[in-house]
N, C-alpha and C positions, 0 to 999 in steps of 0.2 A: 504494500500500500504506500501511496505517498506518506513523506513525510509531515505534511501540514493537518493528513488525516488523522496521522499514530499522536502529534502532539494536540490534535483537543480531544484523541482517546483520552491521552495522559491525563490533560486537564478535570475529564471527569473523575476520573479515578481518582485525584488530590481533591477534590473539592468534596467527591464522597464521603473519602476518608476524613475529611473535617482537616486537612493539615494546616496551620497557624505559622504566621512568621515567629521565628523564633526559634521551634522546634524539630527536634532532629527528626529522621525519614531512615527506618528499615526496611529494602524493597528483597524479600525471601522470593528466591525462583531457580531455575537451572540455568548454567552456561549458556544454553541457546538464546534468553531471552535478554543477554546482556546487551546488545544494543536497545530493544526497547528498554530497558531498565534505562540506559543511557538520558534516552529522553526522560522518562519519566525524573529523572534529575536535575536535569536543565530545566523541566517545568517547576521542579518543588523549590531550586534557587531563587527562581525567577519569583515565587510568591512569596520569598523569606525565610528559606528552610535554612536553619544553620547550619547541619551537616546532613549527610546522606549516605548510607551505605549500603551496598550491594553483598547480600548473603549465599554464600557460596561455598558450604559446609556440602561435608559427604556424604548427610541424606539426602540433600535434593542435588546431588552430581551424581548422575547413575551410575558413569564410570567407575568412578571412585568406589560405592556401596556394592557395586557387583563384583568388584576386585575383592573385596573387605569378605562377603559373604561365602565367594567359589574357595579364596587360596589360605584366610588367616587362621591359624592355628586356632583351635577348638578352644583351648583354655582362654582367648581375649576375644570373642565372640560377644561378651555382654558386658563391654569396657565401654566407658561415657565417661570421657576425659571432663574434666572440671571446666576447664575452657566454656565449653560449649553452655551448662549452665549459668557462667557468670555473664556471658553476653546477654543473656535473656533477662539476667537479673537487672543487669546494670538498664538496660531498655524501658524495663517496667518502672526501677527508682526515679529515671531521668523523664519520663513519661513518652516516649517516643510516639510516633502512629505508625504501624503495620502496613505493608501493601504485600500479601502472596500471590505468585503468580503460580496458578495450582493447573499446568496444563505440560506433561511431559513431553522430551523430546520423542522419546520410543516408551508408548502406552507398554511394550510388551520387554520391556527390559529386567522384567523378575521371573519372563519366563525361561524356564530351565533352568533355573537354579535349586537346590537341594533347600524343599520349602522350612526343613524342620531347623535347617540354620537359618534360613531367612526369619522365621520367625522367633529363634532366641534372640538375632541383632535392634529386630521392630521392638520384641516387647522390651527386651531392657533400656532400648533408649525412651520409648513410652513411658516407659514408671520413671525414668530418673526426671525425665524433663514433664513431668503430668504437674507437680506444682504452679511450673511457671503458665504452662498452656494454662492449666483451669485458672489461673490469672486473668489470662489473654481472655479467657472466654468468658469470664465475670465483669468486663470492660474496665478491666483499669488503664486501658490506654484504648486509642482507636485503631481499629484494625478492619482491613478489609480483604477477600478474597476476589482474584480477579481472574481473566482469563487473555490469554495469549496465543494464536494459533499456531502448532508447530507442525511441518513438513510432512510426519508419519501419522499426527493424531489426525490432523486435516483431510489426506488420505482414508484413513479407515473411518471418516466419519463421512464423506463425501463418495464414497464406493471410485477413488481414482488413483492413478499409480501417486507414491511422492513425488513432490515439487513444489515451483511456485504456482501455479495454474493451480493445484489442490488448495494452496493457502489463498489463493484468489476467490476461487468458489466458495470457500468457507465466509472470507469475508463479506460476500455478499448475503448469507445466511443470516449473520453475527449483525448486520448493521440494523435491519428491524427491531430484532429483539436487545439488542440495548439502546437502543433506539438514537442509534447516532445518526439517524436521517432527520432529527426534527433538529429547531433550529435553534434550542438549548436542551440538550440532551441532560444537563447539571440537574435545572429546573426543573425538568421532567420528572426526574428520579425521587424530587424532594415532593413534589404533590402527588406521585404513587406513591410512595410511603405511606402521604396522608390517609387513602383511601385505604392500605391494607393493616394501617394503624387503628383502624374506624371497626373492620374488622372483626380484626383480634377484641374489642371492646365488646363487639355483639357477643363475643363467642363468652368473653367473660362475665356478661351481666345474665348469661341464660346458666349459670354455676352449673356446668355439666359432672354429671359423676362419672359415665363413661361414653366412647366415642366406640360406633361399632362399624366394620366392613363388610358388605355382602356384594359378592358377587363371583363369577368364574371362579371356584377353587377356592374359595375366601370365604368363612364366616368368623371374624377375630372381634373382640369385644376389649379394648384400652380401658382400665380403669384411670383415671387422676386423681390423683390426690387433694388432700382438702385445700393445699397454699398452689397448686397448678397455676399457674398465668400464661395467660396466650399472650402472644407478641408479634410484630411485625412491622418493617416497614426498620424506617432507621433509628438506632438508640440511642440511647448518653452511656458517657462515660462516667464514673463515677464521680469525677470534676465538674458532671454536667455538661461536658461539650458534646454535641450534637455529631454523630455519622453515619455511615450505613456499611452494614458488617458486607454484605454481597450486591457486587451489582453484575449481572442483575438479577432484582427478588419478584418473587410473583407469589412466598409461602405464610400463613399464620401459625405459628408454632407453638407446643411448650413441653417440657418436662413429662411424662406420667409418674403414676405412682407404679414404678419398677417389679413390684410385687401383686399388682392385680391384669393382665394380661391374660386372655386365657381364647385357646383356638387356633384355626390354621389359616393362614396368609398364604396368597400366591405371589411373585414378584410378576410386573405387570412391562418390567424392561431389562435388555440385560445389566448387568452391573459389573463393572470395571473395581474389583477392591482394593484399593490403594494399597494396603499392609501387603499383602500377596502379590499386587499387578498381575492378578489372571482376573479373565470374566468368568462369571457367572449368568449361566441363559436357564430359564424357568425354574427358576428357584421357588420353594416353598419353606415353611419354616411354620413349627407346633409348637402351641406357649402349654402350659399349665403351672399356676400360679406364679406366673410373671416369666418361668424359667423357658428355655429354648428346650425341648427335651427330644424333637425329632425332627429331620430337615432332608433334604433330599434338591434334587436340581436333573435337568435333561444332560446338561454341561455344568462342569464346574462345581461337584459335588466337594472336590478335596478341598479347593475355594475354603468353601463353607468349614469343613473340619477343622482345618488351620485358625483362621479365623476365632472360632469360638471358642476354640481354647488357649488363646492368645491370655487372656484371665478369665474371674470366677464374674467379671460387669462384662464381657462380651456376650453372654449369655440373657442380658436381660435390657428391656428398652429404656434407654435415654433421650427420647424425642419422637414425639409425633407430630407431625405438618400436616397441614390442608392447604392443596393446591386444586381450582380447579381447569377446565379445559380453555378460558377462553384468553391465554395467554399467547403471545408470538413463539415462543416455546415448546408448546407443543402443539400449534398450527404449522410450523415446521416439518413435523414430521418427520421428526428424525432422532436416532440414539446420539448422545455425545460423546457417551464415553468420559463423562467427564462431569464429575458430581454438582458440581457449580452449577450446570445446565437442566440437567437430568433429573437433579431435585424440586429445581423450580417447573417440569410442565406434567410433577404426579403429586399427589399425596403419597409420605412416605412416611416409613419411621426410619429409628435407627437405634443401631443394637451400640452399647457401651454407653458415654459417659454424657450425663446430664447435663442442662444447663442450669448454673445456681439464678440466674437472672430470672428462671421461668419459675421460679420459686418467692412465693409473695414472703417480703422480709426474709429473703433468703442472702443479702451481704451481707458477709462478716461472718457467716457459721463455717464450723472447718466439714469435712468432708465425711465423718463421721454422724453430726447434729443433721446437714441435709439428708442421708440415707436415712438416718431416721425416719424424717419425712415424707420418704419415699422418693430420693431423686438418686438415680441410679450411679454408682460409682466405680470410672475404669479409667483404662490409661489411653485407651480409644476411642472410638467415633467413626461407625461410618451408617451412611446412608440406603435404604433399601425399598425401591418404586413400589409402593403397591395400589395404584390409582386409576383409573382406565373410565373413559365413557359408560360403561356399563358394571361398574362399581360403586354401589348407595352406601351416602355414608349418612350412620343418624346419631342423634346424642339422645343419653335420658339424662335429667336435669335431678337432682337430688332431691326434687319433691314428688317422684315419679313420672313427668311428664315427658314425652318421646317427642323428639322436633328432628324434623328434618334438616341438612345439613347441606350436602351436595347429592342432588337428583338429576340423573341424565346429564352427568357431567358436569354443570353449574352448580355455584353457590346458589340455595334457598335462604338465605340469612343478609 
């Protein structure tokens, strides 16, 4: 794309993220994306960022991690050098804002690798660095998840060989749905918030007790807990500064209560697993009393294995979202492969770790007092479709009354 294109990408993505003159700038992504990080630098100067730095650690360099996982010695397999902690520390004291760029050079880079070292290396870097993230994702600073189109994901999302012609195709995909075609994409983003902020309000003054799926393969019933809070659209940071964690959002979300879950779920797309990097195609998965106790897939059953016994919280739901169909997203028509997107055009959950935000007076409890509560606790996070045209979603509200939710694909609320 031109470069006057990629710098008012930039521009939204800084204005998203809320960044302030004065304040430093951590842009997380792989080596491929270091020229746009580039920009995105030259724009965060240009608005008064005092420093800016480009992260380029050996989870997100694949080379690196795939070298780490195939060749190093068994005994330093679940070694998280201090380093790596204290930059995250230092980030959050100094109050920095986030920009990840969550879109790989090679989607298939963890494939063939021997998964049961891949997943000693995920989970011990997950537990050592789960402080600081469940930081990040309580907002004590502003952070946002973004997306960049690479060569090989472009390809397998466009059904074309790599190249630029694939990244071109994709671009023209990408430009509706975050809608850089209108004539302040910034603004845009700030009055959808408002509406999916409006929302999450409905959802919370009808005090649901549980949220239920019926359809294809699906009858799953989410219980929430008494402090549940729906949300959506852009948050504050605990300073009160105003941003928006994803763009782009199209979901209302919140916490369940972890232990009331019960029934079977169909996945409704494939899913790309980040911890693993293999997909998974028709997936299912069996709750009772909140726990995962049976699961199965057409593809990508070992996916699934790995996965949940990564811990004792992969097993249990940290987040339910309601999306419905009338987004750019998923008029699209298409898988992404890429959670960012993929989340935004289903209703999904996700198995592992909570948000304290979706927990009423849930700042400041340590992680112990929220599970109490019932908000689910792990070193992970991921995301799993289960939403489709022809999946009714209904709530009973905790005075017995049943309200429809999403019918025939649309919001009823």
């Amino acid at each position: 794309m031109e470069r006057a294109f990629l710098e008012r990408y930039a521009d939204v993505l800084l204005a998203s993220v809320g960044l302030e003159p004065g304040q430093n700038l951590l842009v997380r992504a792989e080596p491929v994306h270091l020229e746009f990080a580039a920009i995105l630098a030259e724009r965060a100067y240009e608005r008064g960022a005092r420093y800016v730095r480009f992260d380029n650690n050996d989870i997100e360099n694949p080379l690196l991690y795939k070298a780490r996982v195939a060749h190093s010695r068994d005994e330093y397999l679940e070694y998280v050098p201090e380093l790596r902690k204290q930059a995250l520390a230092t980030m959050l004291e100094e109050g920095w804002a986030l920009i990840a760029v969550r879109t790989p050079e090679d989607p298939d880079f963890l494939v063939g690798l021997d998964q049961k070292r891949n997943a000693r290396v995920a989970r011990a870097t997950a537990e050592a660095m789960k402080p600081y993230q469940r930081r990040i994702s309580s907002n004590e600073i502003p952070w946002l998840v973004a997306f960049y189109p690479t060569e090989k994901l472009a390809a397998r999302i466009m059904g074309m060989a790599p190249g630029a012609e694939a990244v071109e195709a994709l671009w023209k995909v990408l430009i509706p749905i975050l809608r850089l075609d209108r004539p302040d994409p910034a603004a845009f983003w700030v009055e959808h918030g408002k509406v999916l902020a409006e929302r999450s309000e409905r959802l919370n003054a009808l005090a649901l007790d549980t949220v239920r799926f019926r359809g294809p393969g699906t009858d799953l019933s989410v219980g929430l807990a008494e402090r549940s809070v729906w949300r959506g659209g852009p948050d504050l940071t605990k300073a009160g500064k105003r941003f928006s964690p994803n763009i782009p959002t199209e979901e209302v979300f919140t916490s369940p209560d972890y232990r009331r879950t019960e029934g079977r779920v169909a996945f409704t797309r494939p899913i790309l697993v980040p911890v693993v990097g293999k997909i998974v195609e028709g997936g299912w998965l069996r709750f009772e009393k909140g726990r995962v106790v049976e699961w199965g897939a057409d593809s990508g059953k070992d996916v699934l294995d790995v996965y949940l016994d990564l811990d004792e919280g992969t097993r249990y739901l940290g987040e339910l979202a309601l999306v419905d169909t009338s987004s750019p997203i998923f008029e699209a028509n298409r898988v992404f492969y890429n959670i960012l997107f993929d989340e935004n055009a289903a209703c999904h959950i996700a198995l592992g770790s909570a948000y304290s935000a979706c927990v009423r007076d849930g700042d400041g409890l340590d992680e112990a007092a929220l599970k109490e509560l019932g908000a689910n606790a792990s070193a992970v996070h991921t995301d799993f479709m289960i939403g489709a045209p022809d999946v009714e979603v209904t709530g009973r509200t905790r005075d017995g009354r049943e309200v429809p939710i999403i019918s025939g694909g649309k919001f009823a609320i």
